[in-house]
C-alpha positions in Angstrom: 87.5 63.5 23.9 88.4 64.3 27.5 86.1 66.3 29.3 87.0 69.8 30.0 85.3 72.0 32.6 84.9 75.4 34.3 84.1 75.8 37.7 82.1 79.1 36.7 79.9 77.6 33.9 76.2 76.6 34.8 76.1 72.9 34.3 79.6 72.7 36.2 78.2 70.8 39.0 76.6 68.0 37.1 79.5 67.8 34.9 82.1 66.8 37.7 79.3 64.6 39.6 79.2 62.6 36.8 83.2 62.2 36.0 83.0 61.1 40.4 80.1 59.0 39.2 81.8 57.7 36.3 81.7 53.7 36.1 85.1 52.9 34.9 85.3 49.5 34.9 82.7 46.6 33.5 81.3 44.4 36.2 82.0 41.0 34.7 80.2 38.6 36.8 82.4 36.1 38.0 81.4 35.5 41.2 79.9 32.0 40.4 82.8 30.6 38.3 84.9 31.9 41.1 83.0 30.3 44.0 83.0 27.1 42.1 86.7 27.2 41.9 87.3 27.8 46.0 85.3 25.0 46.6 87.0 23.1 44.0 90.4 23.9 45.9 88.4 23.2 49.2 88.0 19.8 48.1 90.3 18.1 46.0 93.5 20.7 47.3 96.9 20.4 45.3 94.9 18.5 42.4 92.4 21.2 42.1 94.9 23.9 41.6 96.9 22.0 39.7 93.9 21.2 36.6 93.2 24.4 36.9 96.9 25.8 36.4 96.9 24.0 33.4 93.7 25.3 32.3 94.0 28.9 33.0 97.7 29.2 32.4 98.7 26.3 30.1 101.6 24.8 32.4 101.7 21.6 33.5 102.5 21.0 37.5 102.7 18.7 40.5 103.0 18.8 44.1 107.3 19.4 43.4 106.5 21.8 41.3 104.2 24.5 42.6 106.5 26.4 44.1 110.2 27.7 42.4 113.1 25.6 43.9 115.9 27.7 45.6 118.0 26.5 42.6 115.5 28.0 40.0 114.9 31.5 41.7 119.1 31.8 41.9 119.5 30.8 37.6 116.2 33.5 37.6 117.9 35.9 39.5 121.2 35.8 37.7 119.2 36.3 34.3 118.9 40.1 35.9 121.2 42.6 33.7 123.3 44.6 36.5 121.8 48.0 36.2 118.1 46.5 36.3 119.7 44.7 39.9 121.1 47.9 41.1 117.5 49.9 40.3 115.9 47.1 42.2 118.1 47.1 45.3 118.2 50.7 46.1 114.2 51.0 45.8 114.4 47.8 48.5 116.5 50.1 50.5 114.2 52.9 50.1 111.4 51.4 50.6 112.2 49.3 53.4 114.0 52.0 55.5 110.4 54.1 55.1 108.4 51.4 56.5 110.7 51.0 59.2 109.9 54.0 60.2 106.3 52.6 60.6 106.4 50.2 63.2 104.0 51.2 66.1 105.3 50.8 70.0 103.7 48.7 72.8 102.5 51.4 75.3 101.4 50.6 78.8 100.4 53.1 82.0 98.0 53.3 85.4 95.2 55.0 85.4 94.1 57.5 88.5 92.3 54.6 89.9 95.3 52.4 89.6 94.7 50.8 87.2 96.8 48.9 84.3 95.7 49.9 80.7 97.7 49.4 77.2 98.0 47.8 74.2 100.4 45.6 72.5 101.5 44.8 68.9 102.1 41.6 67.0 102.5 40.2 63.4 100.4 38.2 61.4 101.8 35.0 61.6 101.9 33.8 57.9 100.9 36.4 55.2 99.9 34.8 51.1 101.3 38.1 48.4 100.0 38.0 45.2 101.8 39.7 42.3 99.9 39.3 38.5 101.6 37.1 35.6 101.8 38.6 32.0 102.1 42.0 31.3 101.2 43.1 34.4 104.1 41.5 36.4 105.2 44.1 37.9 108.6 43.7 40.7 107.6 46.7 42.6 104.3 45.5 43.6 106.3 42.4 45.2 108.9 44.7 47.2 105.7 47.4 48.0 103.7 44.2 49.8 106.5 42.0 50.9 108.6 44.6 52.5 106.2 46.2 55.1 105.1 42.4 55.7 108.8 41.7 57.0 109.3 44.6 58.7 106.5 44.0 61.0 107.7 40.7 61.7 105.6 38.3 59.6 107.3 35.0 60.7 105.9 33.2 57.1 105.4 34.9 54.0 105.1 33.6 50.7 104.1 34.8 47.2 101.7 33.5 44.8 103.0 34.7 41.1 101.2 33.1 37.9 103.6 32.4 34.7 101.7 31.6 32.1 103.0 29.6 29.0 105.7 29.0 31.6 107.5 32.8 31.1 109.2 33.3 34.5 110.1 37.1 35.3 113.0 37.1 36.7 113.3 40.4 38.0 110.3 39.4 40.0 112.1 36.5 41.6 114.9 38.8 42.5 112.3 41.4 43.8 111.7 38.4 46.2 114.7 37.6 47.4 115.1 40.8 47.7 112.4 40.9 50.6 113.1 38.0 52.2 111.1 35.5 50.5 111.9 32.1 50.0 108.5 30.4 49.1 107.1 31.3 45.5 104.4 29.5 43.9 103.9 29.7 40.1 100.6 29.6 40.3 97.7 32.3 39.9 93.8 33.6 39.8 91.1 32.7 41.8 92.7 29.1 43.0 95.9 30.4 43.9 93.3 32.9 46.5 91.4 29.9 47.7 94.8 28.4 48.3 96.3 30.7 50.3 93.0 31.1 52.4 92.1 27.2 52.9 95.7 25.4 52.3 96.3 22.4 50.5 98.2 19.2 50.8 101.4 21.4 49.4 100.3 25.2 50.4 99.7 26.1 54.0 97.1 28.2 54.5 97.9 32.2 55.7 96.2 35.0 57.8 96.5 37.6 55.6 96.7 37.9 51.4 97.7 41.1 50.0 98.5 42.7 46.5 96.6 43.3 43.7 94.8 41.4 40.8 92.2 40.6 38.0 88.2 40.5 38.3 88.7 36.7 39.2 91.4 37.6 41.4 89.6 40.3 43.2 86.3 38.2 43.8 88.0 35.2 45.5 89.4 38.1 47.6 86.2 39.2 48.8 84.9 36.1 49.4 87.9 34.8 51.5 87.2 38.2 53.6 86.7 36.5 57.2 88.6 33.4 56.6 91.5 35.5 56.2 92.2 39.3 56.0 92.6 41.0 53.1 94.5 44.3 52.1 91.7 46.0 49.6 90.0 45.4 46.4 91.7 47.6 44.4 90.1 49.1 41.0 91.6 50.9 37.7 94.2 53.4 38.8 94.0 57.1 38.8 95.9 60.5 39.4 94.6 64.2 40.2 97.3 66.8 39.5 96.9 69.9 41.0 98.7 72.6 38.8 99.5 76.7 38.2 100.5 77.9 35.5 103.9 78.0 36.3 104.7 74.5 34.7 106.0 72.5 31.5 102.4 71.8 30.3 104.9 68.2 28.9 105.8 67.6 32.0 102.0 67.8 33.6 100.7 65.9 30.6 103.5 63.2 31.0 102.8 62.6 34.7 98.6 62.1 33.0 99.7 59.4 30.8 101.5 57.6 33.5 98.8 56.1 34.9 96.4 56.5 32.0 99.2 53.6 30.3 98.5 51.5 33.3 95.0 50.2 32.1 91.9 51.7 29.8 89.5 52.1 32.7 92.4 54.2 34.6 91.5 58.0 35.3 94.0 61.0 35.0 92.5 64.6 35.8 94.0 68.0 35.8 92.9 70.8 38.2 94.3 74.2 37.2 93.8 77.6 37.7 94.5 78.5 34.2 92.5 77.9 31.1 95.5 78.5 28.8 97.3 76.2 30.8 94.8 73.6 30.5 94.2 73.4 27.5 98.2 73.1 26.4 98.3 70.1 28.4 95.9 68.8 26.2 98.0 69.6 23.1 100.4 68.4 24.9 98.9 64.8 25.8 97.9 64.3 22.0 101.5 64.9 20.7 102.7 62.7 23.0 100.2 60.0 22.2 101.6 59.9 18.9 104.6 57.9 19.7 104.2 56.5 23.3 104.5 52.9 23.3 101.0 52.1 24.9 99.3 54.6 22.9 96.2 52.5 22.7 95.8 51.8 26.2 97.2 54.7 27.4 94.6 57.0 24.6 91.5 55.1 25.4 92.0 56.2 29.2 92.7 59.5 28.6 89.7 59.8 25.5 87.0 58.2 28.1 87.8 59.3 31.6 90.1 61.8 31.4 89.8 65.6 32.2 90.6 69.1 32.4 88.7 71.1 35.5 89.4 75.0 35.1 89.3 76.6 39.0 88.9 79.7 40.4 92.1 79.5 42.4 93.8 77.0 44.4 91.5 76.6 47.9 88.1 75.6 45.2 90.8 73.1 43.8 91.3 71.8 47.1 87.7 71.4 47.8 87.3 69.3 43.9 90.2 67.3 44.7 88.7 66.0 48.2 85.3 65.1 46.6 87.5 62.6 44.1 90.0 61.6 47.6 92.0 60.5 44.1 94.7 57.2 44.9 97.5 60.0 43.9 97.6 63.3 43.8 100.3 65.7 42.8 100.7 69.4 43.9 102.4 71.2 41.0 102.1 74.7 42.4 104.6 77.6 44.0 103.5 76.5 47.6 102.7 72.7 47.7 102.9 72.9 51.7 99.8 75.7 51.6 98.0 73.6 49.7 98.2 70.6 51.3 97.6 72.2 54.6 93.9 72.0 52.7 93.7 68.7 51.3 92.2 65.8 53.8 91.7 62.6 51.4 93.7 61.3 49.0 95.8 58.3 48.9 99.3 59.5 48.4 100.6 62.7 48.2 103.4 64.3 45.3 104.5 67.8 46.5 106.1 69.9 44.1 107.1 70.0 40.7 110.0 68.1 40.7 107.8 65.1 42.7 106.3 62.8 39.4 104.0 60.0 40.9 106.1 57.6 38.8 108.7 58.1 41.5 106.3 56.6 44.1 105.3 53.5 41.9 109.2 52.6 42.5 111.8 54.5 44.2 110.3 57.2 46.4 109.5 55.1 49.8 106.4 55.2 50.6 104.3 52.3 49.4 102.2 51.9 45.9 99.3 50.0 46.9 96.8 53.0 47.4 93.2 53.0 48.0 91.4 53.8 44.6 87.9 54.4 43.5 87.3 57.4 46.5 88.1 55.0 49.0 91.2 57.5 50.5 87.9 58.8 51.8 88.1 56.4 54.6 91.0 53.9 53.9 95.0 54.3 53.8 97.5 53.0 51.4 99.4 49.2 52.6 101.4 49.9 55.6 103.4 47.9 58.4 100.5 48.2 60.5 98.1 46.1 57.8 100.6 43.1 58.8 100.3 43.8 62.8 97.1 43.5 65.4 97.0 45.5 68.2 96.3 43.1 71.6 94.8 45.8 74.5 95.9 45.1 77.7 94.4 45.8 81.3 95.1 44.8 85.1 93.0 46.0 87.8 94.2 46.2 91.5 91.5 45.2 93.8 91.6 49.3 94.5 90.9 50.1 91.2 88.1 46.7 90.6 86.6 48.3 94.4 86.1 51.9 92.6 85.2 51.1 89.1 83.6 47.8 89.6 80.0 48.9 90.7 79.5 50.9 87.4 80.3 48.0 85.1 77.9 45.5 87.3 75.2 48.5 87.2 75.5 48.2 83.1 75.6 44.5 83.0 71.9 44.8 84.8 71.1 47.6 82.2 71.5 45.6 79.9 70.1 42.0 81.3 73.8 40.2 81.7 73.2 38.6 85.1 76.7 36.9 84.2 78.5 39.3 83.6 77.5 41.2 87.3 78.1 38.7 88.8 81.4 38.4 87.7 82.0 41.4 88.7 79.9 41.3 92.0 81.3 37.7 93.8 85.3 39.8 93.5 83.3 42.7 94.5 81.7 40.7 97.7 85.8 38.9 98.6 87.3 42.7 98.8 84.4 43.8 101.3 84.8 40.2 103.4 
């Protein structure tokens, strides 16, 4: 059963530490099968990944193969019915005309010693985009992390999407062209990682790899980290909805489910002023387990992490909501803008009731892939700016060099740099000459 509290009852307090302390996913130790496989790519390259391909995904490649031909993704793309197309293009419109918005500008300006400070901004040059095979092949993921990566001018990007027993989705190859991508290999996991980070005989190697994946996935991630850059390591996925009792308690328990169907370890919690409320979203969550498609998934979420937090009123559900910094969180309450004027950490935001989350997983904008795990404590959702590095810039005048100069060779002595004075001194000694 799904935990219900009440902020006034006595053990409140350890109840909702332990649904924040809640381990919702099993550790499965991979981390030595998976750094045997990056070396294993390391070392033999295109043959590597290609044993292993057959292995893990029971297709048979070669070098020719690894990567759709231009007359494959077209016969894919045509595959699409017309209304699933049309649903696909306008969230690439959406979506791309948000993160347009996103791209930072180059600044420069003097300082009052005359100085020249500033920054500029650049792309990553090549950026690797995973998207998951089997049932989790999802075509949003692959506009959320392509789109932003083309906006900010990534000159190479290519996409990594595993098909086992050969089953191509072709809506993810449209989702591709969609964004601008040309390149996609049909190849996944750990070894598709290691390729992307070290290259092979076939794959270059890229700057950056992005989107999301499985335990194997998600360890080659972390240790690429430093070779390459890395988006996140995303865990199960979870929504808070805030909510009065002004709402269809159908509604609220519908917007639960849609991420409690995403995956057993995924979280869905309700914060709500009202008991009564509460507790007919409940009712409402079990009736409509009864006949949704990924009951079992979907029911084992909702039966082992999710809840129902009764509050004393809205700034207390506020305070709760920050101490989970949840990936979404919707406001279902009269005055979504008060209420958010209070919130500081959470990964995306759904204001109003008329806002479902399920519109930001494909149509709303703003992009999916969201911190997790409390991690909006300190981390933002993918972004332009995740495919750009910011370059500072100064110039000094021999005014400005004259006037600040002294300080920095004082600090380089502080701090036992007799280079780095000097450096500074021998200019300083050619302006007083």
């Amino acid at each position: 059963m799904p935990v219900f509290l009440d902020s006034r009852d006595a053990g409140f307090e350890a109840g909702f530490s332990g649904l924040l302390n809640a381990k919702r996913e099993d550790a499965v130790d991979v981390d030595d099968t998976v750094a045997a496989i990056i070396a294993d790519v390391r070392a033999r390259g295109d043959a590597a990944v290609i044993e292993l391909t057959q292995k893990f995904d029971r297709i048979a490649l070669t070098p020719d193969t690894l990567a759709f031909s231009p007359e494959e993704i077209e016969a894919e793309c045509a595959r699409v019915p017309a209304a699933e197309r049309a649903a696909l293009e306008l969230a690439a419109t959406r979506i791309r005309a948000y993160h347009e918005s996103q791209r930072p500008e180059d600044k420069r300006w003097f300082d009052e010693y005359g100085a020249e400070l500033g920054w500029r901004w650049g792309p990553v040059g090549a950026a690797g985009l995973y998207v998951p095979g089997g049932l989790a092949s999802y075509p949003s993921s692959v506009l959320m992390n392509a789109i932003p990566a083309q906006v900010a001018g990534v000159e190479r990007l290519v996409i990594c999407a595993p098909t086992p027993d050969g089953v191509v989705n072709p809506l993810v190859l449209l989702a591709a062209k969609l964004s601008g991508v040309e390149t996609v290999y049909r190849i996944g996991g750990a070894q598709a990682v290691a390729a992307l980070a070290y290259g092979t005989e076939t794959i270059a190697p890229v700057d950056k790899i992005t989107g999301p994946g499985n335990a194997y996935v998600a360890a080659a991630k972390r240790r690429v980290f430093g070779r390459v850059g890395i988006d996140m390591i995303a865990g199960p996925s979870e929504i808070l909805v805030i909510a009065d009792k002004d709402n269809d308690p159908d509604w609220i328990a519908l917007d639960l489910l849609s991420q409690a169907e995403h995956d057993e370890s995924a979280q869905s919690l309700l914060v709500t002023t009202d008991e009564g409320f509460g507790r007919a979203v409940m009712q409402a969550v079990d009736a409509r387990l009864e006949t949704l498609e990924r009951r079992a998934i979907a029911g084992a979420s909702w039966r082992d992490y999710g809840a129902v937090v009764v509050v004393r009123d809205l700034a207390e559900a506020a305070r709760l909501s920050d101490r989970v910094a949840p990936e979404h969180l919707e406001l279902c309450v009269a005055d979504p803008e008060a209420l958010l004027a209070q919130i500081n950490h959470a990964g995306a935001v759904f204001l109003g009731h008329w806002t479902p989350e399920a519109i930001g997983d494909y149509i709303g904008g703003p992009n999916h892939v969201l911190p997790t795990a409390r991690s909006a404590r300190f981390s933002s959702g993918l972004s332009v700016l995740d495919f750009m590095k910011r370059t500072t810039l100064a110039r000094m005048t021999p005014e400005a060099l004259a006037a600040i100069g002294p300080a920095a060779e004082q600090l380089a002595i502080s701090e036992s740099l007799e280079a780095h004075g000097l450096s500074v001194r021998a200019r300083l000694e050619r302006l007083n000459r």
